[in-house]
N, CA, C and O of each residue as an XYZ file, in Angstrom:
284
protein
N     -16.365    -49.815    257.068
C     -15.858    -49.168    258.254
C     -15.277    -47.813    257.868
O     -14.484    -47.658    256.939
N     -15.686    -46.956    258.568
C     -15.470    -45.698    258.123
C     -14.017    -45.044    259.511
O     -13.953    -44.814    260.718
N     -13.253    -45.009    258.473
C     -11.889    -44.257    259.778
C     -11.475    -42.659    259.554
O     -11.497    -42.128    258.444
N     -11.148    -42.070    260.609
C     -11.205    -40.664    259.880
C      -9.655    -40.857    260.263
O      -9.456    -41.743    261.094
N      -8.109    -39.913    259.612
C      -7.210    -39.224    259.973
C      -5.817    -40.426    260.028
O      -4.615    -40.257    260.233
N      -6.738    -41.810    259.706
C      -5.711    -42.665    259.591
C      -5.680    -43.908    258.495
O      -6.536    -44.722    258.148
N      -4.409    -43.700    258.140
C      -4.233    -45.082    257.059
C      -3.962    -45.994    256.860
O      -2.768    -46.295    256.887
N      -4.891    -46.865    256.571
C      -4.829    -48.665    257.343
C      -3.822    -49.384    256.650
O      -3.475    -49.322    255.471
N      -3.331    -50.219    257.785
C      -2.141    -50.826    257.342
C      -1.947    -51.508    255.761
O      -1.015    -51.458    254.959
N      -3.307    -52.172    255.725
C      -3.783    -52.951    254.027
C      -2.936    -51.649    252.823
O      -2.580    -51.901    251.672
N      -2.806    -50.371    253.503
C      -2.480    -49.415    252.122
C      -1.445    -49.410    252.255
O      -0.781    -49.588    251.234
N      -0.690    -49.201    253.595
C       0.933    -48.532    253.917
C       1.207    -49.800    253.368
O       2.353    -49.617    252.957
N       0.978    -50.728    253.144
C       1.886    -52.089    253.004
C       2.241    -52.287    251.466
O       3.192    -52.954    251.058
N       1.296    -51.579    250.657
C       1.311    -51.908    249.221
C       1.466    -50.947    248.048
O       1.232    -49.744    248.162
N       1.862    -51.515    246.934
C       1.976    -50.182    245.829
C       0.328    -49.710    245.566
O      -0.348    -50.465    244.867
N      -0.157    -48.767    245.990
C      -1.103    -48.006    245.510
C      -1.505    -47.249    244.395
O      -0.688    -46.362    244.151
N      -2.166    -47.269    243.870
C      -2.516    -46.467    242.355
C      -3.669    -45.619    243.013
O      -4.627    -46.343    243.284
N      -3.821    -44.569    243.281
C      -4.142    -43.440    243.533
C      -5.159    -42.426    242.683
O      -4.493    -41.751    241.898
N      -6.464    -42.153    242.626
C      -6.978    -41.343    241.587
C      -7.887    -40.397    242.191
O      -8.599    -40.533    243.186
N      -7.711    -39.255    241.287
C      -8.886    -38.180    241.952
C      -9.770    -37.800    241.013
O      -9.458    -37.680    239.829
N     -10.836    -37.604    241.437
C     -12.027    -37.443    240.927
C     -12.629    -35.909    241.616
O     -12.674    -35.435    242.751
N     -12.981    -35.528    240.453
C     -13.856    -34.633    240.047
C     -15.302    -34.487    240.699
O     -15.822    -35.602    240.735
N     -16.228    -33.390    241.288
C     -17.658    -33.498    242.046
C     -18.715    -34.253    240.909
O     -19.813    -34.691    241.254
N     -18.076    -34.347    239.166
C     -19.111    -34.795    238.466
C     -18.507    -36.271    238.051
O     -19.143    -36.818    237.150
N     -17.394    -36.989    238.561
C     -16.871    -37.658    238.729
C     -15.634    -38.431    237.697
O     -15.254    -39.601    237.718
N     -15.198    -37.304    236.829
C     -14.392    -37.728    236.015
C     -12.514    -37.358    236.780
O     -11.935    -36.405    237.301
N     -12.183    -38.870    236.377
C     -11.045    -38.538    236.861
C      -9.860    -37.762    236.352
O      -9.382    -37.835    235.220
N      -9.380    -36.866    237.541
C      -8.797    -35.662    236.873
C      -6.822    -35.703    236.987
O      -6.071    -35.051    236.261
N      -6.580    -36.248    237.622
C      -5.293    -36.549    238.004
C      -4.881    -38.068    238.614
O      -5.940    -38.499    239.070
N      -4.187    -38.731    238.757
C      -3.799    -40.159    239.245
C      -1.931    -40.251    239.244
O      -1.044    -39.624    238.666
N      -1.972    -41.323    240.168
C      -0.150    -41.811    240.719
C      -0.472    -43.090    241.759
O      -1.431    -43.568    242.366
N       1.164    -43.362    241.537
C       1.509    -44.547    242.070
C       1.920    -44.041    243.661
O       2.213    -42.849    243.759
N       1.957    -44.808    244.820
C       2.686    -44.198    245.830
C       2.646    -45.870    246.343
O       1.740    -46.631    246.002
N       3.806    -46.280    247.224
C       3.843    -47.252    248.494
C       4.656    -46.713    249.558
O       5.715    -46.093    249.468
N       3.991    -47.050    250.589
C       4.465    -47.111    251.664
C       4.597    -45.706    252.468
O       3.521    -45.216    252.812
N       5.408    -45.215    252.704
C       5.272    -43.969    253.767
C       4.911    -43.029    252.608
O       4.059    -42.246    253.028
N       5.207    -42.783    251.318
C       4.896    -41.766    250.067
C       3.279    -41.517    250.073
O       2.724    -40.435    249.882
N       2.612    -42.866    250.358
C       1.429    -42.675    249.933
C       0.584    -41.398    250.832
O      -0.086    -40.678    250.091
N       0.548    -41.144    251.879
C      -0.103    -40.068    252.825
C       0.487    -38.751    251.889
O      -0.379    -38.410    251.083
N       1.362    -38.171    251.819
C       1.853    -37.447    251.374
C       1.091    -37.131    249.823
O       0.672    -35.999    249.577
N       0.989    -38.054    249.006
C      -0.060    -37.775    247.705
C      -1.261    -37.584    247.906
O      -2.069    -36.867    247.315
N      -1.378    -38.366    248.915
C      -3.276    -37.948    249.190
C      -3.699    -36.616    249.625
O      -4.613    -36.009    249.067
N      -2.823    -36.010    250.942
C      -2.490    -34.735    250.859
C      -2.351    -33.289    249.830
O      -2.766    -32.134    249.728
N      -1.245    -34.522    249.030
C      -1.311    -32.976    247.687
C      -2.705    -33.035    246.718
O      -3.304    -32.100    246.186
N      -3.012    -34.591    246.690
C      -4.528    -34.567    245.358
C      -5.582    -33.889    246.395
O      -6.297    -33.072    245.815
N      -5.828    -34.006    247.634
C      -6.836    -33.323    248.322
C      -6.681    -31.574    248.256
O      -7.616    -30.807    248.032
N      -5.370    -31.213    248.491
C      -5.068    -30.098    248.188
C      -5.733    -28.947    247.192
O      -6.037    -27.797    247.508
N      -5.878    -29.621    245.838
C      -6.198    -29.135    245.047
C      -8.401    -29.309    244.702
O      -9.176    -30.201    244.356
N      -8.472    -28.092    245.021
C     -10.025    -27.753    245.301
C     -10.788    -28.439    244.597
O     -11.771    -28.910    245.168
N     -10.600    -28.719    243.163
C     -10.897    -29.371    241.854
C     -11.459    -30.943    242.334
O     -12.403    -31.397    241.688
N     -10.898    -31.754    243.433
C     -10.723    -33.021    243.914
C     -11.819    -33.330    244.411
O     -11.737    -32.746    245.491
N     -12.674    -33.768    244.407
C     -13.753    -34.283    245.212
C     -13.651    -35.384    245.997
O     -14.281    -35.474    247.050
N     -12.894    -36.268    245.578
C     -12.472    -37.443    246.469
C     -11.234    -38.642    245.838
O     -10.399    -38.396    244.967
N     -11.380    -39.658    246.402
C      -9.983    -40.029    245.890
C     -10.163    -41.578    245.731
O     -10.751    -41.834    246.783
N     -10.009    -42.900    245.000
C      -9.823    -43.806    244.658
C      -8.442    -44.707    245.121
O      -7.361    -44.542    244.556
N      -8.579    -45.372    245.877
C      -6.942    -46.179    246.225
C      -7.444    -47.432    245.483
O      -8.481    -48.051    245.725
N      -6.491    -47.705    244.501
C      -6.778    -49.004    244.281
C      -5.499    -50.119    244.369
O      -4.535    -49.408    244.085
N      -5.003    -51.422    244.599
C      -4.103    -51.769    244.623
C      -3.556    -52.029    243.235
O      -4.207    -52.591    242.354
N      -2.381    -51.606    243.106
C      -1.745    -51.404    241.444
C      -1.433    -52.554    240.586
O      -1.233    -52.456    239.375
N      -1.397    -53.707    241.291
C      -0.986    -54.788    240.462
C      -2.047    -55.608    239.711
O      -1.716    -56.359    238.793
N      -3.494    -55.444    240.155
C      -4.462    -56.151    239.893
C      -5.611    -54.829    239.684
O      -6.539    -55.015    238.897
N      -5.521    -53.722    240.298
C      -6.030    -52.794    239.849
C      -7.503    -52.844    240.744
O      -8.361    -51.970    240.631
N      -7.634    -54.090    241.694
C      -8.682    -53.990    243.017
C      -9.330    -52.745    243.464
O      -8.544    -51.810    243.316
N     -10.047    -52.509    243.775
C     -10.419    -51.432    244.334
C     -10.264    -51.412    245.849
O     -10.715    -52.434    246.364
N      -9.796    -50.608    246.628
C      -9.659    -50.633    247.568
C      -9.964    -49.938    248.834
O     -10.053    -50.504    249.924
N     -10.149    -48.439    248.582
C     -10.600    -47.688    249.258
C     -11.325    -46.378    248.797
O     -10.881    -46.192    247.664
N     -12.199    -45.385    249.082
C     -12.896    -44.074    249.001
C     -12.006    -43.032    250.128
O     -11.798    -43.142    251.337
N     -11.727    -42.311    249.424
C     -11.159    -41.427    250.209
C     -11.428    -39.782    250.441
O     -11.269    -39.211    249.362
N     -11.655    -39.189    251.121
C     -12.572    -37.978    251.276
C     -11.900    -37.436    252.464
O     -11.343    -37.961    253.427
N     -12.186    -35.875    251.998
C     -11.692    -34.920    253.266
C     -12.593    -34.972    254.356
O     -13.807    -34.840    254.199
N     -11.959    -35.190    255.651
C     -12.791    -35.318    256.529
C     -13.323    -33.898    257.134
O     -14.168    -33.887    258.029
């Protein structure tokens, strides 16, 4: 399911581990965020031009959880 501009509850609820990736796909930066913090990081890793997209994974088990991309 593809959502644009909003972040599903499954993320706001949990510690997130966070990673950005590179257009050739090496990851270039990563962080922890939960709860209202997390929008706010995705923001700054999108920020930076370098980012091609973004990895949420849940931090305790290291799950994969979401693809994240500028809409």
């Amino acid at each position: 399911m593809d959502v644009i501009n909003l972040l599903p509850e499954a993320l706001r609820i949990r510690l997130i581990s966070l990673r950005a990736f590179d257009a050739s796909g090496e990851m270039i930066d990563a962080d922890l965020a939960e709860g209202e913090a997390l929008a706010p990081l995705i923001e700054r890793f999108l920020a930076n031009p370098d980012v091609a997209y973004l990895h949420a994974h849940y931090a305790k088990y290291g799950c994969y959880a979401a693809r994240i991309e500028r809409a």
